[in-house]
C-alpha positions in Angstrom: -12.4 13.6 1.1 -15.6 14.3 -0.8 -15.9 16.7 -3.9 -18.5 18.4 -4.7 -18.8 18.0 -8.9 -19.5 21.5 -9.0 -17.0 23.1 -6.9 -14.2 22.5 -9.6 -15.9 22.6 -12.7 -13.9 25.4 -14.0 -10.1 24.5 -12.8 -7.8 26.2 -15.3 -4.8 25.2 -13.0 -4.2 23.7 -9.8 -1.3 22.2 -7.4 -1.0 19.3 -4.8 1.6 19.3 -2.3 2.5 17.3 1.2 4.1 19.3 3.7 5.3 19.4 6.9 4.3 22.6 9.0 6.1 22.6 12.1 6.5 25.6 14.2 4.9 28.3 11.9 6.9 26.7 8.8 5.9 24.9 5.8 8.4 22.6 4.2 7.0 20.9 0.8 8.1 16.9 0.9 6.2 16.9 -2.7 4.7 18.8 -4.9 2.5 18.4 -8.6 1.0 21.0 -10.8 -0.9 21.0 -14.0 -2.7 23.8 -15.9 -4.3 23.7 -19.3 -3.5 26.9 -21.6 -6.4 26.0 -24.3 -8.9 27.9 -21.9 -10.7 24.2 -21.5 -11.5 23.3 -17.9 -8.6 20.8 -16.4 -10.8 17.8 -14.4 -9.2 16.6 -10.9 -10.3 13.2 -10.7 -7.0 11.5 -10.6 -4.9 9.3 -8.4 -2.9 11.7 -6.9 -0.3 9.1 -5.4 1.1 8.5 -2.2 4.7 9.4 -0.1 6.2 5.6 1.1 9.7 5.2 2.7 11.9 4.0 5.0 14.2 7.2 5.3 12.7 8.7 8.7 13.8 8.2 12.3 11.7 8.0 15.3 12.2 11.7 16.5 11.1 12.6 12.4 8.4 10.1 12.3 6.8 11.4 15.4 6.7 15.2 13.5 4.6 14.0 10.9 2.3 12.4 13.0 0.7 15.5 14.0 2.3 18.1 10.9 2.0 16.7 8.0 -0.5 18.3 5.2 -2.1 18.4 2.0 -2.5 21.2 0.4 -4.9 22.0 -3.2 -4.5 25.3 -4.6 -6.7 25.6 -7.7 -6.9 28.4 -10.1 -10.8 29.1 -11.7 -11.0 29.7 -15.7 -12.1 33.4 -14.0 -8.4 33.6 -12.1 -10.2 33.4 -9.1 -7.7 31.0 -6.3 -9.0 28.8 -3.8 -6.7 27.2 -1.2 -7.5 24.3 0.9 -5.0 22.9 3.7 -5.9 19.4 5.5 -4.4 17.7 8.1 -3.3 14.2 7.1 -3.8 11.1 9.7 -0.5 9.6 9.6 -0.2 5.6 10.7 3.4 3.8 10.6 2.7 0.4 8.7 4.3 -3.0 9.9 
């Protein structure tokens, strides 16, 4: 994904989360937040990781090919929110 500089130049909070949405439900696999109380801007520039594991059978492996999601929710120095939900490409790794 490409960001825009300017489209979160004035984050005063914001959370990250994978989920998997099946059937109208969201279930969060992981979640981070941050916020900044100081009133200074918060940057989102970092890493923000990756889920690995060997924990899934093939029924649950096939869900998260087509349901799993990242979410950003970001909070403006304003209070303004902003949510944005993409689909994730999932490929099992040998």
């Amino acid at each position: 994904m490409t960001v825009e500089q300017d489209l979160f130049h004035n984050i005063s909070s914001y959370t990250t989360s994978f989920s998997l949405s099946t059937d109208g439900e969201s279930d969060v696999l992981l979640s981070n937040s941050a916020s900044d109380l100081s009133g200074q801007p918060l940057p989102i520039s970092s890493d923000l990781g990756q889920i690995t594991g060997d924990v899934f059978t093939d029924s649950a492996a096939a869900e998260f090919e087509k349901n799993l999601y990242f979410e950003l929710e970001v909070t403006s120095t304003d209070g303004s929110t902003q949510t944005y939900k993409l689909p994730l490409d999932v490929k099992e790794l040998a």
